[in-house]
PAMARGU-145813 format. One record per residue (C-alpha): x, z, y; residue in three letters. Coordinates in steps of 0.05 Angstrom, whole numbers, padded with zeros to 5 digits, always signed. Layout:
XZYALA...
END
This chain:
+00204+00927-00703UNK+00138+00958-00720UNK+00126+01022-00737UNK+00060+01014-00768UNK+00017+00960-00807UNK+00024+00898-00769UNK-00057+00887-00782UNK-00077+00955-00755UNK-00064+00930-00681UNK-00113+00933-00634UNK-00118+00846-00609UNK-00134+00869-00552UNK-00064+00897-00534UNK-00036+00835-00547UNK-00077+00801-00493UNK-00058+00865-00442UNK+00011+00842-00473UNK+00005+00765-00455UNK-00011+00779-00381UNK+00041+00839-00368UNK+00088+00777-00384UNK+00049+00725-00343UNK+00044+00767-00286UNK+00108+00813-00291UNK+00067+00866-00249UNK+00019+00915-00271UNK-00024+00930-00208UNK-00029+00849-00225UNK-00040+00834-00297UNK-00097+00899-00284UNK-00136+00857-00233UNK-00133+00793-00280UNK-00155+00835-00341UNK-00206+00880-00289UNK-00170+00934-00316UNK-00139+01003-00277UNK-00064+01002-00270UNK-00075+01059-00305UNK-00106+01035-00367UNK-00051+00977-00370UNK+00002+01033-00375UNK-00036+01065-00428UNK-00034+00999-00465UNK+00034+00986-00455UNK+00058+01056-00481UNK+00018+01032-00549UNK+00054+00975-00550UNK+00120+01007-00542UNK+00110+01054-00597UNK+00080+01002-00642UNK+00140+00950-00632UNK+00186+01008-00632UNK+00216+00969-00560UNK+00206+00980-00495UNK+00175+00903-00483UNK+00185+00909-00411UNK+00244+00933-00361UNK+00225+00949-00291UNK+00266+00927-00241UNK+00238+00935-00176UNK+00168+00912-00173UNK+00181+00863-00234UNK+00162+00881-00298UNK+00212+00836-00329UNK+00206+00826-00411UNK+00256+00852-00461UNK+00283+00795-00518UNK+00234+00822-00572UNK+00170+00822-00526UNK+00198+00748-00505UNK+00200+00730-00581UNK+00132+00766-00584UNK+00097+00728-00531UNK+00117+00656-00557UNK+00091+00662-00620UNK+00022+00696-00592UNK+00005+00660-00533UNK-00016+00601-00558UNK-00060+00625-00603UNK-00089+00671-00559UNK-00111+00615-00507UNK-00142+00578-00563UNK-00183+00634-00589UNK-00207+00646-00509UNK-00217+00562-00503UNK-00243+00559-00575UNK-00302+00627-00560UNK-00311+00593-00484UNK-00328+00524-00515UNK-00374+00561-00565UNK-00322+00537-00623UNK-00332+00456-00609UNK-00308+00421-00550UNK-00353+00383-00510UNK-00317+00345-00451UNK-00395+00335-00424UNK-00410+00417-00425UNK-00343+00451-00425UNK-00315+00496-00370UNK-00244+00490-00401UNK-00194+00503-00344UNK-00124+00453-00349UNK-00059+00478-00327UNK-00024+00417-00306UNK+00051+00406-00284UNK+00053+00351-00234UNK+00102+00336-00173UNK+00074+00327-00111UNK+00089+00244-00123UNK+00052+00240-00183UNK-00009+00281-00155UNK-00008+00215-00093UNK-00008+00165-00162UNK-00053+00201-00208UNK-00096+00252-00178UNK-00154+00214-00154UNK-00161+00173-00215UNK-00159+00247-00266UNK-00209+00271-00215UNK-00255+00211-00215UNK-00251+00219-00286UNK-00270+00285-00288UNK-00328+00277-00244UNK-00358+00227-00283UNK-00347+00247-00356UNK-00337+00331-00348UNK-00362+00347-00293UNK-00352+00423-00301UNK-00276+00416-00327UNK-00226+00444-00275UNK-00153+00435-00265UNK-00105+00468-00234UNK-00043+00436-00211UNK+00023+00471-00218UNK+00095+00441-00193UNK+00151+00469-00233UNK+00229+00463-00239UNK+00256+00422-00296UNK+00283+00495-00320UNK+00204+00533-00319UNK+00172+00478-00364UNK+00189+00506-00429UNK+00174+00583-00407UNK+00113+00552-00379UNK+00086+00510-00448UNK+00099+00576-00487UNK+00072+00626-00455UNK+00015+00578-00440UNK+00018+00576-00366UNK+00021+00499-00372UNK-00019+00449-00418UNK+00012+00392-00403UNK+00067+00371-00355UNK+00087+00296-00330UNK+00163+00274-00311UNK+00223+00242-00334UNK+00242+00256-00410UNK+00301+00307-00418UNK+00323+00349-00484UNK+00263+00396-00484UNK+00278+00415-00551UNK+00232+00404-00620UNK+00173+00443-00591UNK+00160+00399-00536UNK+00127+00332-00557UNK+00123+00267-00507UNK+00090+00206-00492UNK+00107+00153-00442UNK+00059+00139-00384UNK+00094+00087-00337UNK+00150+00062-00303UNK+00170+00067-00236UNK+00250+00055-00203UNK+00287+00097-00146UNK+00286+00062-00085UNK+00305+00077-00011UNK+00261+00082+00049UNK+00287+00073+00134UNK+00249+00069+00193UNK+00233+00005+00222UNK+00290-00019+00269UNK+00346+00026+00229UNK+00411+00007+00229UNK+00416-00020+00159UNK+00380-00089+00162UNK+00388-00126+00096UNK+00336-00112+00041UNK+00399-00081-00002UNK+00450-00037+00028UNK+00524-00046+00019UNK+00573+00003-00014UNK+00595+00028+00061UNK+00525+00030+00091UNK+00509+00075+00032UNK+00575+00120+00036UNK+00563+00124+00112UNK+00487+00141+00112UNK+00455+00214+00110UNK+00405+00222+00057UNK+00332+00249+00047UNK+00340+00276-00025UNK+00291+00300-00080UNK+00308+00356-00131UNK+00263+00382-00179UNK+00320+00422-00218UNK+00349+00492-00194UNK+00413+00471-00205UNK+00401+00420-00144UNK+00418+00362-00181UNK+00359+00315-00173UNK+00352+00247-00228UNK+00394+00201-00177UNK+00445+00246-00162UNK+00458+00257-00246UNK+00454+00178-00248UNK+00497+00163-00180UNK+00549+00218-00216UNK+00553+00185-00280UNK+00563+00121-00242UNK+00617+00147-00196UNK+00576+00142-00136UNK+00587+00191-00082UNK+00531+00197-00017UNK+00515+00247+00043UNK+00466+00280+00023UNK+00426+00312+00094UNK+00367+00355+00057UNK+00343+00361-00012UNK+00263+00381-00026UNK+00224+00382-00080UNK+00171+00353-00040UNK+00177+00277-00052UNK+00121+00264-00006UNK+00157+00287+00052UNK+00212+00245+00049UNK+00172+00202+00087UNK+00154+00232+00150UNK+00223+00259+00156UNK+00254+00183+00159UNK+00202+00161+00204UNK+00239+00195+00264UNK+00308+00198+00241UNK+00374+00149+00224UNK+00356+00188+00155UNK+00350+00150+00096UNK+00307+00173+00035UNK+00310+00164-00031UNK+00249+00157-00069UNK+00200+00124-00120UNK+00182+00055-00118UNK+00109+00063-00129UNK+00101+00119-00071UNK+00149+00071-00025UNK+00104+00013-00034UNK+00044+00062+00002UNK+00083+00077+00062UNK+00110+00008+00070UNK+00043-00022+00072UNK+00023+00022+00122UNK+00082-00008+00159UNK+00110+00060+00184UNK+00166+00045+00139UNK+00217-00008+00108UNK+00244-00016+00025UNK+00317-00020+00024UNK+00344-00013-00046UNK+00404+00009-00071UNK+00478-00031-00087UNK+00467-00013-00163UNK+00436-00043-00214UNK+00391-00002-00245UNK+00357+00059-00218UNK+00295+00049-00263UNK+00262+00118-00299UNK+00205+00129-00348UNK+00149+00188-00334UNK+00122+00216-00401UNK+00062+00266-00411UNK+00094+00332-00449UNK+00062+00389-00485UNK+00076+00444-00541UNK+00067+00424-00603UNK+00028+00480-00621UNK-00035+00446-00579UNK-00015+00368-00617UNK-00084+00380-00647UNK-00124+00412-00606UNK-00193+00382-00585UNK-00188+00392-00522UNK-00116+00378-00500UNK-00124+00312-00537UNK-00183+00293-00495UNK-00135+00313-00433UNK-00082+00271-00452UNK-00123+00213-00471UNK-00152+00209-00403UNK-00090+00225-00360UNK-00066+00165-00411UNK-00122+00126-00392UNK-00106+00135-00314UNK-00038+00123-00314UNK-00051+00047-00349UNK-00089+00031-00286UNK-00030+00036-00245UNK-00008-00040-00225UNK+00055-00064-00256UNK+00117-00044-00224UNK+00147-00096-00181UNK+00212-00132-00177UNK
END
């Protein structure tokens, strides 16, 4: 560990510390700190020989972090971005005068349901906050809360562990969509209309196994699957044209079917229903600002009609 006082360490090297990791390039996290690449090196070879580690490995053009600096940057990140939120909000936040920046993790689906209502929001009641949307793999979210690249992040509920607190938002149900005049008729497919159709999937995990896929496997349920994306939005354009059939949310079906570009066909199972929540790091439960966030993206999401039958 360290070779020296813990309190005689320059703060500053943790921050050149924090974005090394964020960036995993030094030519990079120099730009973002308007630092030479130079000067980061310099910083870094501080930090080496205070941690007594080498932090970072580089292998190729990624700087990528060794399991002490990973330890390192969990605890520290955090609290770095609410000293830099805390000194940019002149220690009190003021939805009305802050220019607080949200991360947010949001598929492309529930940017078409939420979006314009957090943005409407915004523009009437902080007009100077900015957010910045970021999609993410089931597997990043965690990384992504810790090292503070995310504030908050919507989806289904999984086992994020005891750092990662939740609340639920709405309720929506996996449906399927066809083109108008597609073979499948009926308003529910059969067992062999489903076995014999190719399928428009979504995936948001990197293991390619997508929230109907786990549920279908669980269930028994086997299906040709065509293309998986992790653009949900998609899905649509590419059944438009094609014998495809796609599988997607109820709420973002019921758009393109009123435009009447498309048809709801649902599935021979009985329940394909799912919960999104709102997640964050414990670490920001109590935290001015994020609590303002999550109380308007809370706020939006109760204004969403109720699902229907």
């Amino acid at each position: 560990m360290s070779k020296t006082n813990p309190a005689n360490i320059d703060l500053n090297l943790l921050i050149i510390l924090d974005t090394i990791f964020s960036e995993k390039n030094l030519t990079q996290a120099g730009k973002k700190l308007f630092m030479t690449q130079s000067a980061v090196s310099h910083a870094l070879s501080k930090l080496r020989h205070h941690f007594n580690d080498r932090l970072f490995v580089r292998q190729g053009n990624i700087m990528e972090p060794t399991p002490l600096c990973k330890k390192i940057q969990a605890n520290i990140s955090p609290s770095l971005k609410q000293i830099i939120h805390s000194i940019a909000d002149s220690g009190e936040f003021q939805p009305d005068s802050s220019k607080r920046v949200f991360s947010l993790g949001l598929s492309d689906y529930l940017c078409k349901l939420l979006l314009p209502g957090i943005l409407h929001e915004l523009e009437t009641k902080a007009p100077d906050i900015s957010i910045r949307i970021i999609q993410t793999t089931y597997e990043q979210r965690i990384e992504m809360l810790q090292n503070g690249k995310l504030d908050i992040f919507l989806g289904c509920p999984r086992d994020y562990g005891g750092g990662v607190l939740k609340e639920k938002l709405f309720e929506d149900r996996e449906v399927c969509v066809v083109r108008n005049g597609h073979p499948i008729k009926g308003k529910v497919m059969n067992e062999a209309e489903m076995a014999n159709s190719e399928f428009a999937a979504l995936s948001l995990s990197e293991t390619g196994l997508g929230f109907l896929e786990d549920y279908l496997y669980r269930k028994g349920v086997q299906r040709k699957i065509k293309i998986v994306l992790q653009q949900e939005t998609v899905i649509p354009s590419l059944v438009e044209n094609s014998d495809l059939v796609g599988s997607i949310a109820q709420r973002l079906a019921e758009i393109y079917a009123d435009k009447g570009r498309l048809r709801i066909v649902r599935m021979p199972l009985k329940n394909t229903d799912f919960e999104v929540f709102q997640h964050w790091h414990s670490v920001n439960d109590d935290d001015p600002a994020q609590k303002w966030m999550r109380t308007l993206i809370r706020n939006v999401a109760a204004t969403l009609p109720a699902l229907g039958l």
